[in-house]
VEXFIPA-775246 format. One record per residue: residue in one letter; x negated, z, y of N, C-alpha, C in turn. Coordinates in steps of 0.1 Angstrom, whole numbers, plus 5000, padded with zeros to 4 digits. Layout:
<domars>
aXZYXZYXZY
...
</domars>
This chain:
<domars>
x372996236411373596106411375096126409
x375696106416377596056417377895996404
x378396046393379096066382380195926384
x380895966395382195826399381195686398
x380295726406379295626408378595536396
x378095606388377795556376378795546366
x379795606368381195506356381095376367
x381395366378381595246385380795116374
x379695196382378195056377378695036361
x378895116353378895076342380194996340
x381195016342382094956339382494786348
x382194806359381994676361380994556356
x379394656347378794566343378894576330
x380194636321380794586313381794466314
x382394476324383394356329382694236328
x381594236337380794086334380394036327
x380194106315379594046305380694016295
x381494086296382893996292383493886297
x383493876305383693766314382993756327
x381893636321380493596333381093536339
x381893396338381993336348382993386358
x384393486359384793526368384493556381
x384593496391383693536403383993706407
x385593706408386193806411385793946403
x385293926390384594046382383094066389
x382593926393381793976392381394036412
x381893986419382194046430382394196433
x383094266418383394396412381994456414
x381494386404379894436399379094416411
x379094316421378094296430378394476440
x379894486445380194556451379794716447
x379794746434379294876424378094876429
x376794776427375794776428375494856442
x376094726452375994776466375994916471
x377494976467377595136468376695196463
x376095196451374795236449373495246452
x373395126462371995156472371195056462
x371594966458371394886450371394706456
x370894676465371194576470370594426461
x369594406458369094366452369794296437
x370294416431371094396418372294336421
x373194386436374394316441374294166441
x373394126448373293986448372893916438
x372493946424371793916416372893916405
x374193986409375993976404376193826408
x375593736417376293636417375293516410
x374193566408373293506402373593386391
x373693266387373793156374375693176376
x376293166391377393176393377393046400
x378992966404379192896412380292956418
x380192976430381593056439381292986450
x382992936454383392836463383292946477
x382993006485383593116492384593096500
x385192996507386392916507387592986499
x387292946486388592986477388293126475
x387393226481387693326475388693436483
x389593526484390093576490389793666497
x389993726511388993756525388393946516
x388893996509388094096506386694066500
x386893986490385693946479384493856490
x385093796501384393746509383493836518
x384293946520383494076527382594096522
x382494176505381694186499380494106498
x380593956496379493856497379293866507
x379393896523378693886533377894006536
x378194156529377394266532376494276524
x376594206509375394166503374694126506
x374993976513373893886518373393976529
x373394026538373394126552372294236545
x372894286530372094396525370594326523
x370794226517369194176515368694026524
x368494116538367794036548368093866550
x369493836547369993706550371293726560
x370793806576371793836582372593706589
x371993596596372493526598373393416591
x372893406574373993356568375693436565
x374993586564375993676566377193676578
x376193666588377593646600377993546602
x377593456601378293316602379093286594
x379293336582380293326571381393426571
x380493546580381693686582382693596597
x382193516604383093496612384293406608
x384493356595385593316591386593396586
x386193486582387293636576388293646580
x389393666580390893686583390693846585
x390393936592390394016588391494156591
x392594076595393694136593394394126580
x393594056570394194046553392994156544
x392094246551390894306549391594426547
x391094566537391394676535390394746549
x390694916548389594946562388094966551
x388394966538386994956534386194856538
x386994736530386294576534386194596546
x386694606557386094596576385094666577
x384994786568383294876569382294756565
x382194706555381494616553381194516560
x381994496566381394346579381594436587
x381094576596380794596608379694556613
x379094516626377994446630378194336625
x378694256619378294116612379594036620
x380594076621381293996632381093986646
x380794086645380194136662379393986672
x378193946660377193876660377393736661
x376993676674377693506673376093466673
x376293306662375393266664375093126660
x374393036667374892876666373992816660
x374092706656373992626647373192496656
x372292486653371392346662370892246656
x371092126660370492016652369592016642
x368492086644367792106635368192226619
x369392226620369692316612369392436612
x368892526619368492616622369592716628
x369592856630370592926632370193026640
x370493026650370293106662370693256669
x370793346673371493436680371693406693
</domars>
């Protein structure tokens, strides 16, 4: 096990619990998780959260879409990765949404979401 790896996880899921409501902490923690092969636990960083994804700024939005993408909600993933700025994106955050922008997919009266 990666040493770097597990200070990560720990210290981000010290951050949250100091401060739960922060989205931005906890986007931290979701992202630790993720590197870790931990998808499940990532998403579960936003869990008894309210985050506008709108207001959040285009990295932290990456993160929330490779989450969602990690645990089998690809379509909400790319449809939300296609608002990304992603010329305001580090080249980490762009690893993260690779394939997910790529991906168009529409939206039909029935609410339903298509490829």
């Amino acid at each position: 096990e990666d040493p770097t790896l597990q200070h990560d996880l720990e210290g981000a899921a010290k951050a949250a619990v100091a401060a739960p409501a922060d989205p931005l902490i906890r986007v931290t923690e979701s992202l630790a998780n993720l590197r870790a092969g931990q998808p499940q636990e990532a998403l579960r960083a936003f869990m008894n959260l309210t985050v506008f994804y709108n207001r959040l700024p285009p990295g932290p939005q990456a993160v929330l879409c490779a989450v969602l993408a990690a645990n089998g909600q690809l379509e909400q993933a790319a449809s939300m990765a296609q608002s990304i700025d992603v010329s305001k994106l580090s080249s980490g955050e762009k690893e993260l949404l690779e394939g997910l922008t790529s991906l168009k997919y529409v939206v039909f009266g029935d609410g339903h979401i298509r490829g």
